[in-house]
N, C-alpha and C positions, 0 to 999 in steps of 0.2 A: 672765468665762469665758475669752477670749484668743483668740475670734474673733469675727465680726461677719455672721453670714450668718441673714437675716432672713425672713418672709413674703413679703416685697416683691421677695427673692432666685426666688424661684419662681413668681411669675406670671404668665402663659399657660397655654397648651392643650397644647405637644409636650413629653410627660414626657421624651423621649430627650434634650430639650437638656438636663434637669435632671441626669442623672446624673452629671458632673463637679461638680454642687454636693452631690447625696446623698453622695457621699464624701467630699468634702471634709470638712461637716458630720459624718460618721461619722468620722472621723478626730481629731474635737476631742469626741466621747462623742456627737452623736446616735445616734434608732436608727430602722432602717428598717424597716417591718413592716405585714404585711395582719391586717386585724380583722375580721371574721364577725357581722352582726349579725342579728338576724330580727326583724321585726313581725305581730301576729297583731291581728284586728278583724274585729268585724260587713256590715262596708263596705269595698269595692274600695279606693274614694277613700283613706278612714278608713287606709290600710297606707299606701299611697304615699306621701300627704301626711305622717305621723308620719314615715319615714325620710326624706321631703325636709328635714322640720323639725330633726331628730336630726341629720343630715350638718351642716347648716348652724350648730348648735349644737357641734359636734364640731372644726370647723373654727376656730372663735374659743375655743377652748379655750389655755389661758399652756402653751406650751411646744410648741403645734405646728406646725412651722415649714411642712408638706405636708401636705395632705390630700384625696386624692380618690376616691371613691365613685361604684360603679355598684350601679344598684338592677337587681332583677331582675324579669320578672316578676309581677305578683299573679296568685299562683291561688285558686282556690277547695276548701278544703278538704272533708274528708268529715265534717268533726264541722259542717259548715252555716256556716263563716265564711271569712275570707279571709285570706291571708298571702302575705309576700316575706322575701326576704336582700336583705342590702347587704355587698358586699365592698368595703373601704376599705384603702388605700394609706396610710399616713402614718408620716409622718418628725418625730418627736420632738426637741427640742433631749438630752435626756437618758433611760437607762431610771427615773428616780424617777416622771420624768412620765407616760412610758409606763404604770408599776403604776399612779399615782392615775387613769389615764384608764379605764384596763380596771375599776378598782375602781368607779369612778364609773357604767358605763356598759356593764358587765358581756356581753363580746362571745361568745359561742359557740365561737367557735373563734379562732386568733391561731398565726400564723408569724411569727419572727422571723428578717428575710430577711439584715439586717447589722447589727452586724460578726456575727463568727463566735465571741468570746466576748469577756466586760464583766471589767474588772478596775475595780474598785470600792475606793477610798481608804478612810480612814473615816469622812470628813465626806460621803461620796457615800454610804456604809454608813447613816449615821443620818441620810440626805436621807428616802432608800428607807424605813427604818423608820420616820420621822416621819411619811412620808405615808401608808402603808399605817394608821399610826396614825388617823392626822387624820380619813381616810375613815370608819374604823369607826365614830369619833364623831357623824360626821354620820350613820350610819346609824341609830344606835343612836338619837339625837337624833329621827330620822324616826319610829321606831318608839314611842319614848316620848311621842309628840306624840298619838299614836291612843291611849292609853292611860291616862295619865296628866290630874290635873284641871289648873286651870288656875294654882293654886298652884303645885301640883309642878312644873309643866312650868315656871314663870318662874326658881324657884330653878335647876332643872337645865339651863337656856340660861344662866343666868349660870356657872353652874361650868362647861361647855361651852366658852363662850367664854372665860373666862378660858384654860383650858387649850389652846386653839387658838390662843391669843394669844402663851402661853406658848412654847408649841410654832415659832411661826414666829420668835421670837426665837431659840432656841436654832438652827431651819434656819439665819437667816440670819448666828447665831456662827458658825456648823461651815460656811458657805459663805467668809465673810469667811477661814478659814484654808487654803483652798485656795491 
């Protein structure tokens, strides 16, 4: 990539010292951005605990160099259950990661705080549409799993994976030409 700023670059407690690394980082294509999430459950606990679990998963996600999340809250709703948001901070090595993560993980709402616009190569162009690719597969994969017997479903894991397979070859051609 042709620089070198890691997870490891960002840890502690005072965001303010980070912001001489957040640009830095955005200056070599990270991106800096808040994500909006919500959990809905029968149980108080049952909200918190899923978004302490979800931050925590969110956080060891490949390519996210920040991540930090305040939960809000659990109220109790008027349909008899309970819910919160979590607003989340994080800083990206790249926007391809940024779509696969929101694709994955589907936020409610999302500001993109830096830069102020992406100019995208073409090998960063077919990063972007490989993953938005990749993701639908696996969705699509989730769905054929409830559906589908158990034949069908072994054939269409193998075509799956072959083409996931396929696919990270070609990301990692069209990265090698950067």
């Amino acid at each position: 990539m042709g620089w070198l700023i890691s997870k490891k670059d960002f840890e502690g407690s005072d965001e303010r010292k980070f912001e001489p690394l957040f640009k830095e980082a955005i200056g070599y294509g990270a991106v800096l951005s808040t994500l909006h999430f919500d959990a809905h459950a029968k149980e108080a606990n049952a909200v918190k605990d899923s978004l302490v679990d979800f931050l925590a998963r969110l956080t060891k996600e490949e390519g996210v160099l920040y991540c930090k999340g305040e939960i809000e809250e659990v109220m109790e709703s008027e349909q008899g259950g309970f819910s919160s948001n979590a607003e989340v901070k994080i800083l990206t090595d790249s926007f391809p990661t940024l779509l696969r993560i929101t694709m994955r993980y589907g936020p409610v709402a999302l500001e993109i705080i830096e830069p102020r616009e992406i100019k995208l190569d073409i090998p960063g162009m077919q990063d972007l549409l490989l993953s938005a690719s990749e993701i639908s597969k696996q969705y699509a994969a989730y769905v054929v799993e409830k559906i589908w017997g158990k034949e069908e479903l072994e054939k269409y894991r193998e075509r799956v994976t072959k083409q996931i397979e396929e696919g990270r070859k070609l990301r990692e051609k069209a990265e090698g030409k950067k």
